[in-house]
PDB file of N, CA, C, O and CB in Angstrom:
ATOM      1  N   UNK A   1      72.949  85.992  89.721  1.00  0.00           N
ATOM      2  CA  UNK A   1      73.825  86.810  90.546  1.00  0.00           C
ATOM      3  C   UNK A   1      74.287  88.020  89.724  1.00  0.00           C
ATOM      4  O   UNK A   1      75.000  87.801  88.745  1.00  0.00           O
ATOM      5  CB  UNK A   1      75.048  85.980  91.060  1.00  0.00           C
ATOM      6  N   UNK A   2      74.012  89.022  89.972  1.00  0.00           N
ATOM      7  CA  UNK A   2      74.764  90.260  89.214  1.00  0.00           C
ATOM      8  C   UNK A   2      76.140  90.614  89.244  1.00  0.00           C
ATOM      9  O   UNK A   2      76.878  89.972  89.991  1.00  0.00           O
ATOM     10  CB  UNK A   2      74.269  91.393  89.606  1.00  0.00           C
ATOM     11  N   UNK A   3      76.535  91.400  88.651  1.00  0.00           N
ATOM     12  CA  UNK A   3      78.153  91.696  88.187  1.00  0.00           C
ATOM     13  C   UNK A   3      78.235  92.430  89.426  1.00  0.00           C
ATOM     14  O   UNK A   3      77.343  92.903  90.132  1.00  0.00           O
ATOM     15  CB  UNK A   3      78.615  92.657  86.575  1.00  0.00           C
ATOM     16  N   UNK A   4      79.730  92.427  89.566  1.00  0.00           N
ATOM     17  CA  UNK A   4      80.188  93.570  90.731  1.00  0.00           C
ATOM     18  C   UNK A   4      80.974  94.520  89.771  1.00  0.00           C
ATOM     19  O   UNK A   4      81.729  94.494  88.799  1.00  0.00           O
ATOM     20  CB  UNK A   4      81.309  92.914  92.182  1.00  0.00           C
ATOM     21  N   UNK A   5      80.314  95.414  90.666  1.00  0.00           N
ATOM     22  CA  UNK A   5      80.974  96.924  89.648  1.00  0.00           C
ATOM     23  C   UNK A   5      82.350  96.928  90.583  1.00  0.00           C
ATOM     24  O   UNK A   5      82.540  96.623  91.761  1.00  0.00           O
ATOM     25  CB  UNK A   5      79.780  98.955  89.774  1.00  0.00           C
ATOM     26  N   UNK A   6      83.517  97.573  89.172  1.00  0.00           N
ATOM     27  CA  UNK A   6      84.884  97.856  89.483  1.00  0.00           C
ATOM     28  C   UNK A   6      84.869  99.133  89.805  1.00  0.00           C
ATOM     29  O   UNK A   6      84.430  99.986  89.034  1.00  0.00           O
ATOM     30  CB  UNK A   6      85.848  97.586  88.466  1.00  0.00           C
ATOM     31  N   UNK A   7      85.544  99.512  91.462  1.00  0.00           N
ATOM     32  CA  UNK A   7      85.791 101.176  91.621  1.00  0.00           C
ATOM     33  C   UNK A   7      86.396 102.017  90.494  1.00  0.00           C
ATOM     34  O   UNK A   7      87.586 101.725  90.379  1.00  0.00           O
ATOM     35  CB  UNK A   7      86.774 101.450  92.786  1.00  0.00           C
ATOM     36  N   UNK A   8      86.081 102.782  89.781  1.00  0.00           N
ATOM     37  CA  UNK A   8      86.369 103.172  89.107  1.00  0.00           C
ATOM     38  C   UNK A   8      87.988 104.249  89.058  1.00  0.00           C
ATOM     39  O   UNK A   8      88.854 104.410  88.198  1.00  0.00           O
ATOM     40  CB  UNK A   8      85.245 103.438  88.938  1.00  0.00           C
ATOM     41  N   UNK A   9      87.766 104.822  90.514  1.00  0.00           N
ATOM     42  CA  UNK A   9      89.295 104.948  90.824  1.00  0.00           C
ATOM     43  C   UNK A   9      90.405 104.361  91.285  1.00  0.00           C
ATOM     44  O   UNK A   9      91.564 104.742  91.451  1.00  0.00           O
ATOM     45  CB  UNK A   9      89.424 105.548  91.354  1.00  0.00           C
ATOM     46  N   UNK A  10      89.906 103.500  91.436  1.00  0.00           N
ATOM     47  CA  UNK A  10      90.964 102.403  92.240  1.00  0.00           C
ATOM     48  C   UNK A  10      91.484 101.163  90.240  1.00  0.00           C
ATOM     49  O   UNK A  10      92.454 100.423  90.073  1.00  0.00           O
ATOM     50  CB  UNK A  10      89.424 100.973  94.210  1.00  0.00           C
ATOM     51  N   UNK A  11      90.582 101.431  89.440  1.00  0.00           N
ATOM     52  CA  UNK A  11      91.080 100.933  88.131  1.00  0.00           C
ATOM     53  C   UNK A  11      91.976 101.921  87.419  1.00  0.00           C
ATOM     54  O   UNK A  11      92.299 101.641  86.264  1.00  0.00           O
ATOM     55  CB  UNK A  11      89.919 100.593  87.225  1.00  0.00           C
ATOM     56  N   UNK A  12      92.279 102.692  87.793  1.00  0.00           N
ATOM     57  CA  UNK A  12      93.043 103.697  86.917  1.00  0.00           C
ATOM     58  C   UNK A  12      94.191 104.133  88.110  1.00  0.00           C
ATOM     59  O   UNK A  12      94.833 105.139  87.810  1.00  0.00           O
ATOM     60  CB  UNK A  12      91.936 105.149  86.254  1.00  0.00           C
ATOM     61  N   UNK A  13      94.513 103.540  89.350  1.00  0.00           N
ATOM     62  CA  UNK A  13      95.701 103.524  89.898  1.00  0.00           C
ATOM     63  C   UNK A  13      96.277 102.667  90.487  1.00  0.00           C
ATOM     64  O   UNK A  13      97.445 102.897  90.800  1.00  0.00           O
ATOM     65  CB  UNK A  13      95.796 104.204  90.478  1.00  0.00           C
ATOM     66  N   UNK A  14      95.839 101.735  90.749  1.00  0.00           N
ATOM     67  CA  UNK A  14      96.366  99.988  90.790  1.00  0.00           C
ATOM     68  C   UNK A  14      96.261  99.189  89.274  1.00  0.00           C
ATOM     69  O   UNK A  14      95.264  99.328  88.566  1.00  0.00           O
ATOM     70  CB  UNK A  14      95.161  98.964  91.985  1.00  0.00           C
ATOM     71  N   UNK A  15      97.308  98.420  88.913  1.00  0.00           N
ATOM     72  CA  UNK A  15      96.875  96.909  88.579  1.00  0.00           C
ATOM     73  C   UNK A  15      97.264  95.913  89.186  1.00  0.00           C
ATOM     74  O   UNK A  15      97.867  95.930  90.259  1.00  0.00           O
ATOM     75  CB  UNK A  15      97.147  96.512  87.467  1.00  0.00           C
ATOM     76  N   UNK A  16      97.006  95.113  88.659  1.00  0.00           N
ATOM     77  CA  UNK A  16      97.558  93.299  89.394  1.00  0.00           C
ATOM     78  C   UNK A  16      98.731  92.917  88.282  1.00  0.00           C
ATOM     79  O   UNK A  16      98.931  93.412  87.173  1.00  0.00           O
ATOM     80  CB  UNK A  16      95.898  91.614  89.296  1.00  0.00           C
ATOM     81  N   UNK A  17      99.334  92.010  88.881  1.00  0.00           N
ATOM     82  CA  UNK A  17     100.217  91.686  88.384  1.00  0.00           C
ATOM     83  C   UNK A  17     100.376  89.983  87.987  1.00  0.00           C
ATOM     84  O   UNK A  17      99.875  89.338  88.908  1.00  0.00           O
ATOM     85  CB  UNK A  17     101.049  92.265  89.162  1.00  0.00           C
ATOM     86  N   UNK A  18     100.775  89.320  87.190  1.00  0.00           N
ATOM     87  CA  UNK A  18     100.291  88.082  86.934  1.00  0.00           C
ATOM     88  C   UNK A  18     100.647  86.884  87.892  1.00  0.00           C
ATOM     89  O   UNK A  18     100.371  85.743  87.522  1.00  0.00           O
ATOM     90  CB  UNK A  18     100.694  87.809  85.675  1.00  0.00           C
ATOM     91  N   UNK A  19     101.295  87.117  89.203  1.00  0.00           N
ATOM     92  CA  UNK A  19     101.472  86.394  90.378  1.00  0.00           C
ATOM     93  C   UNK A  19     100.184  87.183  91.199  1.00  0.00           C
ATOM     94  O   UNK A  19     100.119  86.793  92.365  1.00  0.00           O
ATOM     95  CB  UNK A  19     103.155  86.524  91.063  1.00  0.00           C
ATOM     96  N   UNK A  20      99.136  88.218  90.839  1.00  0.00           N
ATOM     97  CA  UNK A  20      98.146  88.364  91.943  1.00  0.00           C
ATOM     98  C   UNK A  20      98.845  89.444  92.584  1.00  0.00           C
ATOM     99  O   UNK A  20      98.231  89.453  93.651  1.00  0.00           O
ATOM    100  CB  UNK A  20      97.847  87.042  92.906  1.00  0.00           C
ATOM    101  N   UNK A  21      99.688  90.349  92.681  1.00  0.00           N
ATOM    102  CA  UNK A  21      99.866  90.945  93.664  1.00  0.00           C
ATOM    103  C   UNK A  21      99.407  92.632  93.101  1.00  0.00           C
ATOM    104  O   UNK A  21      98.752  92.849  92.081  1.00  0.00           O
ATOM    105  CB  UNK A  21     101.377  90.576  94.191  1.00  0.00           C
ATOM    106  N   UNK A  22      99.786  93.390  93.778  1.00  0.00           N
ATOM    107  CA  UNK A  22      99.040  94.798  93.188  1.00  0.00           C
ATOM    108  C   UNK A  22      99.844  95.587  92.871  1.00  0.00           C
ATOM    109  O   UNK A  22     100.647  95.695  93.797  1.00  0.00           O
ATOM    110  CB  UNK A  22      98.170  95.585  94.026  1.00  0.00           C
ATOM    111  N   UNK A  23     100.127  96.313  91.943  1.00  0.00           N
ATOM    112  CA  UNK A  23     101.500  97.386  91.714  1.00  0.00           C
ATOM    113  C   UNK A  23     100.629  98.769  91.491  1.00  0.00           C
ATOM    114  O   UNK A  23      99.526  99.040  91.016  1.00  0.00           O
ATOM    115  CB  UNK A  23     102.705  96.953  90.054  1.00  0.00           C
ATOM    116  N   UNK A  24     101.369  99.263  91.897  1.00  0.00           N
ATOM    117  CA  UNK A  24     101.102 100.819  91.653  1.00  0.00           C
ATOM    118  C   UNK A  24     102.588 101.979  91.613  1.00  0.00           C
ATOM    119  O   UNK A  24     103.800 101.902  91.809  1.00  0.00           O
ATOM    120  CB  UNK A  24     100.019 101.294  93.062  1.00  0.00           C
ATOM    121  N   UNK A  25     101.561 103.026  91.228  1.00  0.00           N
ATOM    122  CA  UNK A  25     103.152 104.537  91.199  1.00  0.00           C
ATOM    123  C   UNK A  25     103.072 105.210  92.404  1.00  0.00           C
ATOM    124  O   UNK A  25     102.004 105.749  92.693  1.00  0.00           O
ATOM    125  CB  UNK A  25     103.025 106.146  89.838  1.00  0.00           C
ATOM    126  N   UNK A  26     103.959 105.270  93.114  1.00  0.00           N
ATOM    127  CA  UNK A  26     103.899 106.227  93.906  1.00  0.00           C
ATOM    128  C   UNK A  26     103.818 107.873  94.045  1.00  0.00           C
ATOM    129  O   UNK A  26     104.354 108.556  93.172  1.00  0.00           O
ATOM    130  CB  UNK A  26     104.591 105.912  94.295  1.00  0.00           C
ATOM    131  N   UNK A  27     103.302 108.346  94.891  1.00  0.00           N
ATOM    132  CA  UNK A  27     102.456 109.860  94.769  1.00  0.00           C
ATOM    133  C   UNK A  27     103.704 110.454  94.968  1.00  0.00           C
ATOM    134  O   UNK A  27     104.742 109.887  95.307  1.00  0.00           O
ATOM    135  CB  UNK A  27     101.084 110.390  95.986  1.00  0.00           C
ATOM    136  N   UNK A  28     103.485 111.906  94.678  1.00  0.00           N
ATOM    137  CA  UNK A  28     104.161 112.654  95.341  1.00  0.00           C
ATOM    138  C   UNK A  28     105.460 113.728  94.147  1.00  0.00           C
ATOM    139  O   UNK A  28     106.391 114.513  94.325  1.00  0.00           O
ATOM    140  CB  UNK A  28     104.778 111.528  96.507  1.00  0.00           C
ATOM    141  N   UNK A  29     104.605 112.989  92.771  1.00  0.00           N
ATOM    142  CA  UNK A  29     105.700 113.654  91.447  1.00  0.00           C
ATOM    143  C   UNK A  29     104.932 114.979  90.625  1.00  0.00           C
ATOM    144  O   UNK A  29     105.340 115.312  89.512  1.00  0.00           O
ATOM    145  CB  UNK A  29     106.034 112.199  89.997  1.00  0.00           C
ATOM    146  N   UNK A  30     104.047 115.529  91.139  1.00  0.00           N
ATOM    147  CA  UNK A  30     103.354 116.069  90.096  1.00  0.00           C
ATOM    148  C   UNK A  30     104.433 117.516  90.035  1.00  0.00           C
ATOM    149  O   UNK A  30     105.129 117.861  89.081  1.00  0.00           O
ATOM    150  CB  UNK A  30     101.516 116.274  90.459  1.00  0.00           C
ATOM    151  N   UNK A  31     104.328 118.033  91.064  1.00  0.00           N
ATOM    152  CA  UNK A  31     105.079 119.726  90.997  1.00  0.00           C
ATOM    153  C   UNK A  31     105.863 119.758  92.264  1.00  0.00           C
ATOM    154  O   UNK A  31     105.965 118.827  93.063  1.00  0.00           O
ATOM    155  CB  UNK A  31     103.830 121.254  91.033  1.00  0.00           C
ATOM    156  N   UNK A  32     106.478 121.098  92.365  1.00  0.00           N
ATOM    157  CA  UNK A  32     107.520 120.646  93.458  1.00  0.00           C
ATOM    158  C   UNK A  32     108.198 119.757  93.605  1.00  0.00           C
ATOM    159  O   UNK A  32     108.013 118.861  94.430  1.00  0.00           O
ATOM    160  CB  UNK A  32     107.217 120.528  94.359  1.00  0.00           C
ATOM    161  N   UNK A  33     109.346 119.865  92.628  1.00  0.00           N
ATOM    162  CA  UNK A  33     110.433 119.004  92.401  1.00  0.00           C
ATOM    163  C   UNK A  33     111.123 119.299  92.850  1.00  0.00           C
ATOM    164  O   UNK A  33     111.717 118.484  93.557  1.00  0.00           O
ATOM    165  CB  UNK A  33     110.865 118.731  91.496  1.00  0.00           C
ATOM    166  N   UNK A  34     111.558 120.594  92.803  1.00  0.00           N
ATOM    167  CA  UNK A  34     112.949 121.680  93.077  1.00  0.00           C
ATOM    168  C   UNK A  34     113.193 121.354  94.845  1.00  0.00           C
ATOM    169  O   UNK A  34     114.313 121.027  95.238  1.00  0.00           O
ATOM    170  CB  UNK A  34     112.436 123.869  92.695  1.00  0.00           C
ATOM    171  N   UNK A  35     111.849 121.505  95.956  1.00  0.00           N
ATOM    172  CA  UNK A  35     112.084 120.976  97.303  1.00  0.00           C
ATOM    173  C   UNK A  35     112.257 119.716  97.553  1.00  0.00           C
ATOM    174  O   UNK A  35     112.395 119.552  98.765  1.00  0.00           O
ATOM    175  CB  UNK A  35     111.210 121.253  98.052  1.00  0.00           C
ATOM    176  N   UNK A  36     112.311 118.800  96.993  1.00  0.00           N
ATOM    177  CA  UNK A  36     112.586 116.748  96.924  1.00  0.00           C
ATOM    178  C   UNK A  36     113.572 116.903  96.435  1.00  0.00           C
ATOM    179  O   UNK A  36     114.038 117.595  95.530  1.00  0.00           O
ATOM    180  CB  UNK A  36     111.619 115.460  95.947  1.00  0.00           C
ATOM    181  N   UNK A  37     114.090 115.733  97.540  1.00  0.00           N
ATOM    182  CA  UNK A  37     115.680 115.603  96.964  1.00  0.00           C
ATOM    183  C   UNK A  37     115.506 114.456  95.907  1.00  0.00           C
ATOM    184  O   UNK A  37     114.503 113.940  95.413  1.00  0.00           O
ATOM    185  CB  UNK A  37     116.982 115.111  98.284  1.00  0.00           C
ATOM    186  N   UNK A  38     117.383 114.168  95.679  1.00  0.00           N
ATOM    187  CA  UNK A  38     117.075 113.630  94.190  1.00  0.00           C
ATOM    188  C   UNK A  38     116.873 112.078  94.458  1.00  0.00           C
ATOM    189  O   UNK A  38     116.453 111.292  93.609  1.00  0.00           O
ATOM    190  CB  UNK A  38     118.439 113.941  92.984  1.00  0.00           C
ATOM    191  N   UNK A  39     117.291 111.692  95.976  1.00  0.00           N
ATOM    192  CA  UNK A  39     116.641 110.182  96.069  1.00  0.00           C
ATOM    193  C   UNK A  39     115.343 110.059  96.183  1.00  0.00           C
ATOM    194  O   UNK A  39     114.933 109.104  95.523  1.00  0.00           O
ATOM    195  CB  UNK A  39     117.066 109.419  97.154  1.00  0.00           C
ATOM    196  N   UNK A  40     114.337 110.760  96.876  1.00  0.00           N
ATOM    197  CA  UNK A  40     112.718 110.819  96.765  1.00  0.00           C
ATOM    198  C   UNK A  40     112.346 110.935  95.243  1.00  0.00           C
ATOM    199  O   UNK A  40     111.439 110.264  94.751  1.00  0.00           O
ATOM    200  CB  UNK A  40     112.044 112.203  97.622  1.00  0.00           C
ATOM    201  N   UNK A  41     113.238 111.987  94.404  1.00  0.00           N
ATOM    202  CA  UNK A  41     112.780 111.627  92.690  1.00  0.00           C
ATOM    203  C   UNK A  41     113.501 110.468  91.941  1.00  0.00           C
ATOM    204  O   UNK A  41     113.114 110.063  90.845  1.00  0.00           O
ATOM    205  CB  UNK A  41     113.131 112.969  91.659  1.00  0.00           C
ATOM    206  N   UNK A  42     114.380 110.053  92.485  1.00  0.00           N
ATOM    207  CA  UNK A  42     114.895 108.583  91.966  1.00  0.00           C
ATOM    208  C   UNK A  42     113.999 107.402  92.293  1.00  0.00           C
ATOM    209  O   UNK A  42     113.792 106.521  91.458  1.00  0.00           O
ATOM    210  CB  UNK A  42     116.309 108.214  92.617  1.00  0.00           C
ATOM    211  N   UNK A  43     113.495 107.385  93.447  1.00  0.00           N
ATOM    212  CA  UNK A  43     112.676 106.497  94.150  1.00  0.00           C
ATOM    213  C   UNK A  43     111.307 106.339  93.721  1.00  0.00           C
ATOM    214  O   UNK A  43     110.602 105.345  93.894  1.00  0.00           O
ATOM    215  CB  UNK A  43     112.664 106.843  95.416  1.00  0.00           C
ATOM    216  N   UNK A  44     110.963 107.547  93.074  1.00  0.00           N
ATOM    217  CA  UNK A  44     109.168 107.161  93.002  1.00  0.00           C
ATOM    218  C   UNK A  44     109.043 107.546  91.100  1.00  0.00           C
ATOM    219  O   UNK A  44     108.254 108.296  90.524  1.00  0.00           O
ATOM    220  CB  UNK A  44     107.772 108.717  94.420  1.00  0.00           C
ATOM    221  N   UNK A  45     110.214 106.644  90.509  1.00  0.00           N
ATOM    222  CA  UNK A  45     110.356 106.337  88.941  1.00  0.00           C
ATOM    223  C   UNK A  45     109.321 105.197  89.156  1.00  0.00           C
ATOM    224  O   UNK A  45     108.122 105.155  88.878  1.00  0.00           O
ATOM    225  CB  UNK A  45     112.076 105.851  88.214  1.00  0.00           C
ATOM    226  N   UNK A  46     109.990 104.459  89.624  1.00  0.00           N
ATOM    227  CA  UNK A  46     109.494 103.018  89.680  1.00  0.00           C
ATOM    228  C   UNK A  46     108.295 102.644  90.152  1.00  0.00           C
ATOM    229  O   UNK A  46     107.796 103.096  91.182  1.00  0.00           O
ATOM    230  CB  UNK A  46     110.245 102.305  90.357  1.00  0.00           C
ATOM    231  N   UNK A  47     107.829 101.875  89.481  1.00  0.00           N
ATOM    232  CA  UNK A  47     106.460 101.382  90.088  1.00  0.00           C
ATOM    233  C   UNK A  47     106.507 100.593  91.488  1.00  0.00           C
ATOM    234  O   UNK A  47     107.626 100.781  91.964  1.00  0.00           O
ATOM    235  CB  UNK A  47     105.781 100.396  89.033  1.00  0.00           C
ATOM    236  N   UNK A  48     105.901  99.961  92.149  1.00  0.00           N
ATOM    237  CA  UNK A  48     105.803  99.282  93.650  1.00  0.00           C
ATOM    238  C   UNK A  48     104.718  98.426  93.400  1.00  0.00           C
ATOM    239  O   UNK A  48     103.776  98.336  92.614  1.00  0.00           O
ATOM    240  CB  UNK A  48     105.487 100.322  95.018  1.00  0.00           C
ATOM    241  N   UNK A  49     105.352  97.644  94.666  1.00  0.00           N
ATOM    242  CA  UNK A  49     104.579  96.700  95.009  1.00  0.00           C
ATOM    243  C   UNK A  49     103.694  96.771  96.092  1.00  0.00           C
ATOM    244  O   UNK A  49     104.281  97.289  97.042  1.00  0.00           O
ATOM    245  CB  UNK A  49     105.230  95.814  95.137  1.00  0.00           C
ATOM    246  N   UNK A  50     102.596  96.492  96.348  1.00  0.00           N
ATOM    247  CA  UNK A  50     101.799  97.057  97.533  1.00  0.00           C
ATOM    248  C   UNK A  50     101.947  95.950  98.595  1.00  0.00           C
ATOM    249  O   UNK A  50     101.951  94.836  98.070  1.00  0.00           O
ATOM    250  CB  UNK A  50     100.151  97.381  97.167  1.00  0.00           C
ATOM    251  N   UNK A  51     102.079  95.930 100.027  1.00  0.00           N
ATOM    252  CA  UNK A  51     102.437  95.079 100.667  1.00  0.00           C
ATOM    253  C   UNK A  51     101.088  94.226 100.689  1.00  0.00           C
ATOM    254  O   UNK A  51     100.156  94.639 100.000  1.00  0.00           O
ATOM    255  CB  UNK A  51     103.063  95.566 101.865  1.00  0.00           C
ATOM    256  N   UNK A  52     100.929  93.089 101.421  1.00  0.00           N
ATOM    257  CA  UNK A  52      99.578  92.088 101.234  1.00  0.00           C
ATOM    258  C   UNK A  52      98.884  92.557 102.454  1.00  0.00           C
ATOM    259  O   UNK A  52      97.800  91.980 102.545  1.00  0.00           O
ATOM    260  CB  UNK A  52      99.846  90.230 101.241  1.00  0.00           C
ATOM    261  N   UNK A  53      99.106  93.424 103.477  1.00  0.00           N
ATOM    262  CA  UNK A  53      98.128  93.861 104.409  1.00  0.00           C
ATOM    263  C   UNK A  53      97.303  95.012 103.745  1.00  0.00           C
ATOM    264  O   UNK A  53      96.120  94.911 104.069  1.00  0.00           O
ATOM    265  CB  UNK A  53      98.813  94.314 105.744  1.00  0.00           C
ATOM    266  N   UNK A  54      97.549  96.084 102.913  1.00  0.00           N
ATOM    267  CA  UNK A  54      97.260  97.186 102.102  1.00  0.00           C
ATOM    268  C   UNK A  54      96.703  96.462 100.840  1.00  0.00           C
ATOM    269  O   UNK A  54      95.662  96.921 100.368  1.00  0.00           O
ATOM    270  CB  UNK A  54      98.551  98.153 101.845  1.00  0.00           C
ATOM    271  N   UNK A  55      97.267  95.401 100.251  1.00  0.00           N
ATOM    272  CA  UNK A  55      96.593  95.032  99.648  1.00  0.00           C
ATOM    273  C   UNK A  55      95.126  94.698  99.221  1.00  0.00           C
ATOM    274  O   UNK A  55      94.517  94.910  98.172  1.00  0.00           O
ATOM    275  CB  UNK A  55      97.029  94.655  99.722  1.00  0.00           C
ATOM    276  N   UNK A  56      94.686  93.961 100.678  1.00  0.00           N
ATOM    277  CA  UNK A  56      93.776  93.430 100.841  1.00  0.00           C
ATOM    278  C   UNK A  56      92.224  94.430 101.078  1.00  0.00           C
ATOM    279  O   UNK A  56      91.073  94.100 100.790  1.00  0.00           O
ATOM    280  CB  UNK A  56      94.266  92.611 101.816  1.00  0.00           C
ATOM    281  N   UNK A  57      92.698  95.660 101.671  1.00  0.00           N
ATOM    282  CA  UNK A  57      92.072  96.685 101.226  1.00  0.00           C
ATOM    283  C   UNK A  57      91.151  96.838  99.927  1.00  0.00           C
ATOM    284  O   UNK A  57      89.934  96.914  99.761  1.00  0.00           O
ATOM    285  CB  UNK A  57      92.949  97.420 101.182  1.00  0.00           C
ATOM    286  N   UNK A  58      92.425  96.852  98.955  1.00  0.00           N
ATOM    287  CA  UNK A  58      92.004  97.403  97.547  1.00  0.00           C
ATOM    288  C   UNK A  58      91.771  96.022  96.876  1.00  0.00           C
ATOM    289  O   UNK A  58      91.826  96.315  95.681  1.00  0.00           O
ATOM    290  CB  UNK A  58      93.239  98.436  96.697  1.00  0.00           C
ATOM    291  N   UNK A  59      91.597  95.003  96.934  1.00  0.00           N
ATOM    292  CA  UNK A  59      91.443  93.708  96.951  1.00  0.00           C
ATOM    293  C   UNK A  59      89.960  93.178  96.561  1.00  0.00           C
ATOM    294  O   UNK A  59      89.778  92.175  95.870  1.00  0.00           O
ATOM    295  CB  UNK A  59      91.857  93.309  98.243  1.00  0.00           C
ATOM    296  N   UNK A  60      88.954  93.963  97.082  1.00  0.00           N
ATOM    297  CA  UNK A  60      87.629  93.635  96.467  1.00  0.00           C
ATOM    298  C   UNK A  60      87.044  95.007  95.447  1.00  0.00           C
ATOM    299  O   UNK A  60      86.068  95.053  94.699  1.00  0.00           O
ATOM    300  CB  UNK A  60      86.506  93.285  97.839  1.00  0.00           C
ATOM    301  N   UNK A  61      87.828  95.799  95.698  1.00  0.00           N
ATOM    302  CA  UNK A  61      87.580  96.906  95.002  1.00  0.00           C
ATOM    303  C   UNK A  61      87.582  96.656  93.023  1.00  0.00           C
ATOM    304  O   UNK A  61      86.800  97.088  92.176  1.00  0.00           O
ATOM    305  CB  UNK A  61      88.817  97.958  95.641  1.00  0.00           C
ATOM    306  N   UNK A  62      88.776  95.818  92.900  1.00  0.00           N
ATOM    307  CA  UNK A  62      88.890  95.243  91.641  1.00  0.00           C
ATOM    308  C   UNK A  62      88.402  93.372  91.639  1.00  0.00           C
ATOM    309  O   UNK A  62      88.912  92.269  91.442  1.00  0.00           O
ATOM    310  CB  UNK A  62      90.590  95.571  91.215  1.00  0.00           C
ATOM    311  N   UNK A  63      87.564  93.773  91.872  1.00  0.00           N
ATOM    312  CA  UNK A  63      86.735  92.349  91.480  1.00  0.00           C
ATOM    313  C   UNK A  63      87.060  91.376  90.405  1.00  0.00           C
ATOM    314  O   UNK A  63      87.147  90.193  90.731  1.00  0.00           O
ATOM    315  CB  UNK A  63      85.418  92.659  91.098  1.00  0.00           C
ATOM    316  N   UNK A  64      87.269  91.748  89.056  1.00  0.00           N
ATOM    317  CA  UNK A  64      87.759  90.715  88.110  1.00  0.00           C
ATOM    318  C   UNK A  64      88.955  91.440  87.117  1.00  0.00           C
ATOM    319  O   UNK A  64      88.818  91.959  86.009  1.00  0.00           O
ATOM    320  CB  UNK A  64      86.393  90.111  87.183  1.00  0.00           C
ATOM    321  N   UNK A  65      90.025  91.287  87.853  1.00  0.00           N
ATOM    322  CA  UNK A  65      91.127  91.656  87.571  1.00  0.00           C
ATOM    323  C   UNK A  65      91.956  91.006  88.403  1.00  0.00           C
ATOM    324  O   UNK A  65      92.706  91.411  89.291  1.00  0.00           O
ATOM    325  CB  UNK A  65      91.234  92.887  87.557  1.00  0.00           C
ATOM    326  N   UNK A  66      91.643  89.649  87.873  1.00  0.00           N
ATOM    327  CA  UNK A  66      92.657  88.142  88.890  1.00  0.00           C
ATOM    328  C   UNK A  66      93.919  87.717  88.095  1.00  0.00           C
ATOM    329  O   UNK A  66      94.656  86.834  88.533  1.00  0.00           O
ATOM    330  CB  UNK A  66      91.600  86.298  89.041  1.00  0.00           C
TER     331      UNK A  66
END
């Protein structure tokens, strides 16, 4: 049986987390700060949790990263 290749973009903006679930950063910080208020830049410090319907999406994409 051959290896399954890992999306290569989907490895450099998700990981898993050691209960299995998927975390990621949320978009939306690069420039244009000055128009976001300061709860949208308080809010997307933190990393997230991806819900398990969205999850499941990106779910075969990372193949061995259990």
């Amino acid at each position: 049986m051959p290896k399954l290749k890992t999306k290569s973009s989907i490895k450099k903006r998700f990981t898993r987390t050691a209960t299995g679930k998927i975390k990621f950063k949320p978009a939306g910080k690069r420039h244009g700060m000055s128009k976001r208020s300061n709860k949208f830049i308080r809010n997307t410090k933190k990393t997230s949790i991806m819900a398990p319907s969205d999850a499941a999406l990106i779910d075969h994409m990372l193949p061995y990263n259990k």
